[in-house]
Backbone bond lengths (Angstrom), bond angles and torsions (degrees), N, CA, C in turn:
res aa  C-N    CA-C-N  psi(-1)  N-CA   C-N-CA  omega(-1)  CA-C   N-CA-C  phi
1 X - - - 1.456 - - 1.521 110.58 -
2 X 1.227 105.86 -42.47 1.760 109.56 -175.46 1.488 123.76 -66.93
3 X 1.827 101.98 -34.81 1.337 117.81 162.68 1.698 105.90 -56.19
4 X 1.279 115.63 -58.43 1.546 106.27 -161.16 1.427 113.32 -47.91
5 X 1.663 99.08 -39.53 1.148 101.98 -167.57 1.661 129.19 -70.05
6 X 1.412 83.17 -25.35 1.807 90.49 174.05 1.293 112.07 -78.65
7 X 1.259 111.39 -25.44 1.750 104.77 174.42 1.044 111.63 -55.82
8 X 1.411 111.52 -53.93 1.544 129.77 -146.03 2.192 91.89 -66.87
9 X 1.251 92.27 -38.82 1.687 98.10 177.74 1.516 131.44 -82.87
10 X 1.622 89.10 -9.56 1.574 90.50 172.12 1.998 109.94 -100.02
11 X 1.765 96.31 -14.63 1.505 88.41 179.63 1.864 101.40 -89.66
12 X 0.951 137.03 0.42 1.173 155.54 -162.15 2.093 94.59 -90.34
13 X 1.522 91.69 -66.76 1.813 94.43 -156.16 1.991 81.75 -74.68
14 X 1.152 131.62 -19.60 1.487 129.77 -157.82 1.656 92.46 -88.69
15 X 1.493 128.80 -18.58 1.280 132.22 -174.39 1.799 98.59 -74.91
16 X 1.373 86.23 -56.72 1.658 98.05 -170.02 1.714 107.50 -80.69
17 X 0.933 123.49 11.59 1.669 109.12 169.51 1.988 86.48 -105.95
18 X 1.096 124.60 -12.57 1.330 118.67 -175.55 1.552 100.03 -90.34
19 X 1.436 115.98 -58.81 1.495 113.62 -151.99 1.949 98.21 -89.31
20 X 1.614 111.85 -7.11 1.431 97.67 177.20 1.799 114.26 -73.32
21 X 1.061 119.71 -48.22 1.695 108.99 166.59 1.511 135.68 -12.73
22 X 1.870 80.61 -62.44 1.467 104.93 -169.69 1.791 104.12 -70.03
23 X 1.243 105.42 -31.69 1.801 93.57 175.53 1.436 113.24 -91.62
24 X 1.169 108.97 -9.02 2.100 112.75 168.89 1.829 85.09 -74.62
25 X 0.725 132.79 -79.76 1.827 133.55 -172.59 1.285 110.43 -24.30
26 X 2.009 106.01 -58.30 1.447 98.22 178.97 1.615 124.38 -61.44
27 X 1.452 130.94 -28.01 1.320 151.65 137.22 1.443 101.36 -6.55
28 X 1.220 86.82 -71.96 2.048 94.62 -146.02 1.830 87.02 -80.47
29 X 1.202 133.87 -24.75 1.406 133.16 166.91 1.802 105.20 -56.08
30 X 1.083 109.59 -30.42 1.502 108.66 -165.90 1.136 88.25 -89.17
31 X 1.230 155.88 -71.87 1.410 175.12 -28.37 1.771 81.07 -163.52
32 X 1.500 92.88 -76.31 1.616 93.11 -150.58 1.874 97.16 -60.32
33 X 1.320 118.01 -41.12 1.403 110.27 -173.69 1.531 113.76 -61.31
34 X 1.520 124.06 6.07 1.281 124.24 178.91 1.437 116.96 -105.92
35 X 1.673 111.25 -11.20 1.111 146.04 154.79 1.747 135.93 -72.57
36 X 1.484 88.71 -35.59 1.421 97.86 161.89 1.535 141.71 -106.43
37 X 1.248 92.52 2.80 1.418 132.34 -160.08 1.934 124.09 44.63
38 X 1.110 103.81 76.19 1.374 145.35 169.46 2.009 95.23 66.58
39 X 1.599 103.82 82.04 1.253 85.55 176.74 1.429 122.32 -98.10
40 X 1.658 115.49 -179.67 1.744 103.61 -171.45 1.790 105.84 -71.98
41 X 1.291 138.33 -32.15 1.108 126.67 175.00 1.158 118.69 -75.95
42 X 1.469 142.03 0.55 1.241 149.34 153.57 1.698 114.83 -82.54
43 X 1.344 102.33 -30.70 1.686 105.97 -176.94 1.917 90.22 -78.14
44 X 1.190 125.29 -49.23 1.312 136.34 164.87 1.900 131.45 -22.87
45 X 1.444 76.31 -52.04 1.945 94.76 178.50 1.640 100.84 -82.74
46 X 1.761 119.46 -49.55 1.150 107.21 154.17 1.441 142.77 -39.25
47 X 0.950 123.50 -49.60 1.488 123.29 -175.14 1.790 124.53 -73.46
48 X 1.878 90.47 -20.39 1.831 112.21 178.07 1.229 81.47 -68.00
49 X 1.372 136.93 -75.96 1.216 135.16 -120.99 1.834 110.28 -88.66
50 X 1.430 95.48 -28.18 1.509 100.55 165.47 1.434 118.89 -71.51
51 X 1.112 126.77 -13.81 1.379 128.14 -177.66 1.346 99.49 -110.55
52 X 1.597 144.90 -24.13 1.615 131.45 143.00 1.506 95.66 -43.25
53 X 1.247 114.51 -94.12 1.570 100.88 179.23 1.489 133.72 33.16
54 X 1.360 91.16 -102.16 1.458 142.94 159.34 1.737 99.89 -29.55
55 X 1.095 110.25 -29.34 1.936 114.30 -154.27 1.911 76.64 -110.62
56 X 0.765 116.71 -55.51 1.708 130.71 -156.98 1.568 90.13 -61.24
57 X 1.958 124.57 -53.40 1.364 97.56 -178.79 1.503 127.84 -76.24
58 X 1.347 99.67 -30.03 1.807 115.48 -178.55 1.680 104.24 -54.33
59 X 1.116 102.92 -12.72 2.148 101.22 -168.53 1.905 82.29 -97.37
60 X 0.853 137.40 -57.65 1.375 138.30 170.34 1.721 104.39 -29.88
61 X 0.873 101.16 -59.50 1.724 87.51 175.56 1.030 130.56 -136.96
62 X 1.759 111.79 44.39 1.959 147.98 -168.98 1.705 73.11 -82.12
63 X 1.540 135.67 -74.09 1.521 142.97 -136.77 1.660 94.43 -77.16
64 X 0.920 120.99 -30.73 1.808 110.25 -179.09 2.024 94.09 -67.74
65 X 0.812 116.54 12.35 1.816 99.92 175.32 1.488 106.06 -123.48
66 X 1.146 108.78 -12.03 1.759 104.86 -167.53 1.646 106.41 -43.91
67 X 1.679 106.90 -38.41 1.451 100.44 -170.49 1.386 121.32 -85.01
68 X 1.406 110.41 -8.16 1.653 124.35 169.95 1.795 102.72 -97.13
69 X 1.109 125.77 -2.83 1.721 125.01 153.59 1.290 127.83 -96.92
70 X 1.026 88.44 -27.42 2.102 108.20 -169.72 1.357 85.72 78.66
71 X 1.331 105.43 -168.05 1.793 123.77 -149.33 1.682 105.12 -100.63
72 X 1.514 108.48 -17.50 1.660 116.04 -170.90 1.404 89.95 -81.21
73 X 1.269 111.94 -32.60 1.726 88.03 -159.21 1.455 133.31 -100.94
74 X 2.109 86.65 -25.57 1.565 121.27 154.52 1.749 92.76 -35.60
75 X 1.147 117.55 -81.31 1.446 135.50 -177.72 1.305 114.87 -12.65
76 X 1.283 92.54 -53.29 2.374 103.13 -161.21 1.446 81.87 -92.72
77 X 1.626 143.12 -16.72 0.852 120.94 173.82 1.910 122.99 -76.28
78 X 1.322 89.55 -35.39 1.472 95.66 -170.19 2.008 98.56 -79.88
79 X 1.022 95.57 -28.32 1.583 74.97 162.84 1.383 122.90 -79.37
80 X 1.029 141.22 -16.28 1.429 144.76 158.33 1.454 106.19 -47.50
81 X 1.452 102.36 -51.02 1.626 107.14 -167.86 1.620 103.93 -59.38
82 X 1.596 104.93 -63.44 1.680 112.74 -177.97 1.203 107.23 -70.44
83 X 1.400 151.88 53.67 1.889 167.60 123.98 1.154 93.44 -82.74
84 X 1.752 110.68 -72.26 1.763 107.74 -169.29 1.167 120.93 -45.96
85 X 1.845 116.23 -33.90 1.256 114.00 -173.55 2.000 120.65 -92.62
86 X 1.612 102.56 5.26 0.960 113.09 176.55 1.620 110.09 -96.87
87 X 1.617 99.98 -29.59 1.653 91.41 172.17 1.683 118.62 -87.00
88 X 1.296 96.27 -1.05 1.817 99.16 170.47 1.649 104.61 -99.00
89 X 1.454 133.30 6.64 1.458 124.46 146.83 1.093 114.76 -97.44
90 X 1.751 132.92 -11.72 1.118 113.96 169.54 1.574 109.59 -83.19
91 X 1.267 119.61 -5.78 1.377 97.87 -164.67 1.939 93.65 -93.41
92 X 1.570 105.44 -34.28 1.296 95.44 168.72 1.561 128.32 -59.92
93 X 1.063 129.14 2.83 1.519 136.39 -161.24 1.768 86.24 -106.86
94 X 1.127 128.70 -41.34 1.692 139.07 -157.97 1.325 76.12 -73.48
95 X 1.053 101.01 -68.41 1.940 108.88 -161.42 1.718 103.70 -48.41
96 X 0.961 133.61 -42.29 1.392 153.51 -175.65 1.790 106.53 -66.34
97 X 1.309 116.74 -50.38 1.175 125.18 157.29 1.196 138.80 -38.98
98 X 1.501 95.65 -48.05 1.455 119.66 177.41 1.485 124.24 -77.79
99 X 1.138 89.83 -24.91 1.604 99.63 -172.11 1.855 100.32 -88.99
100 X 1.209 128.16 -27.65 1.157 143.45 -148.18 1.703 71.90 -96.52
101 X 0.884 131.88 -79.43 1.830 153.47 -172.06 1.863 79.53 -32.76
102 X 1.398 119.83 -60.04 1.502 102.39 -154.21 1.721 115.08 -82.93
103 X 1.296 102.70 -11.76 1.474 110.45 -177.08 1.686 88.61 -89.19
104 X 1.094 155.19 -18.73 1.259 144.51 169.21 1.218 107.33 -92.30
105 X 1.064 153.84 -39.29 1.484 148.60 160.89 1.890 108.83 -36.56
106 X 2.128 104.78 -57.54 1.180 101.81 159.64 1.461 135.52 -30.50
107 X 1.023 113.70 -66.08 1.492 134.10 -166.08 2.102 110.69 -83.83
108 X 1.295 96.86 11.76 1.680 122.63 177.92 1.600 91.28 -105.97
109 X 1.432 106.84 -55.48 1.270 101.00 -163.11 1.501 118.46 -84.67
110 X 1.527 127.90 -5.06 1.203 152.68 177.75 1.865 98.47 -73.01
111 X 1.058 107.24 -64.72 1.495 131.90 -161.75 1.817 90.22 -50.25
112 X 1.926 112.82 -57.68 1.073 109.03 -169.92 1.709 130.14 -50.09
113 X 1.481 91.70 -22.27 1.679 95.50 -161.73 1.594 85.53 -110.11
């Protein structure tokens, strides 16, 4: 009983030191696009981070099926999963770029006048 329970509390607080970031990000993604009025590097950081997300809960409970997939398919599955979650950091990294690109363009164009 004591074992379960510590698992159950260490996969619990190990969920939320992982998946709390990613929803402070999606926040501050919303935040700034309500601020900028819905721009593409904010729609950008949004959509990475919802699909980490998305990748962050499915890995939370991807391993409770391995034994109802067997290991080939668990497999082709979890690589499906970690693609999705690689094309939701690249798109957040673009978005990240961009935004980094526009606050320096700002502060170019501040300087001039």
């Amino acid at each position: 009983m004591t074992s379960n329970f510590s698992e159950i509390l260490l996969r619990i607080t190990g969920s939320l030191f992982y998946i709390l970031p990613i929803l402070i990000f999606i926040i501050l993604a919303i935040y700034y696009m309500s601020k900028t009025q819905s721009s593409k590097e904010g729609a950008l950081i949004l959509i990475g981070n919802i699909l980490i997300l998305i990748v962050a809960i499915l890995h939370q409970f991807l391993y409770l099926f391995i034994d109802d997939f067997g290991f080939d398919l668990y497999a082709i599955i979890n690589v499906g999963v970690n693609a999705i979650s690689f094309v939701g950091s690249v798109l957040f990294l673009i978005g990240l770029y961009m935004m980094i690109q526009k606050i320096i363009n700002t502060q170019k164009d501040s300087l001039k006048n």
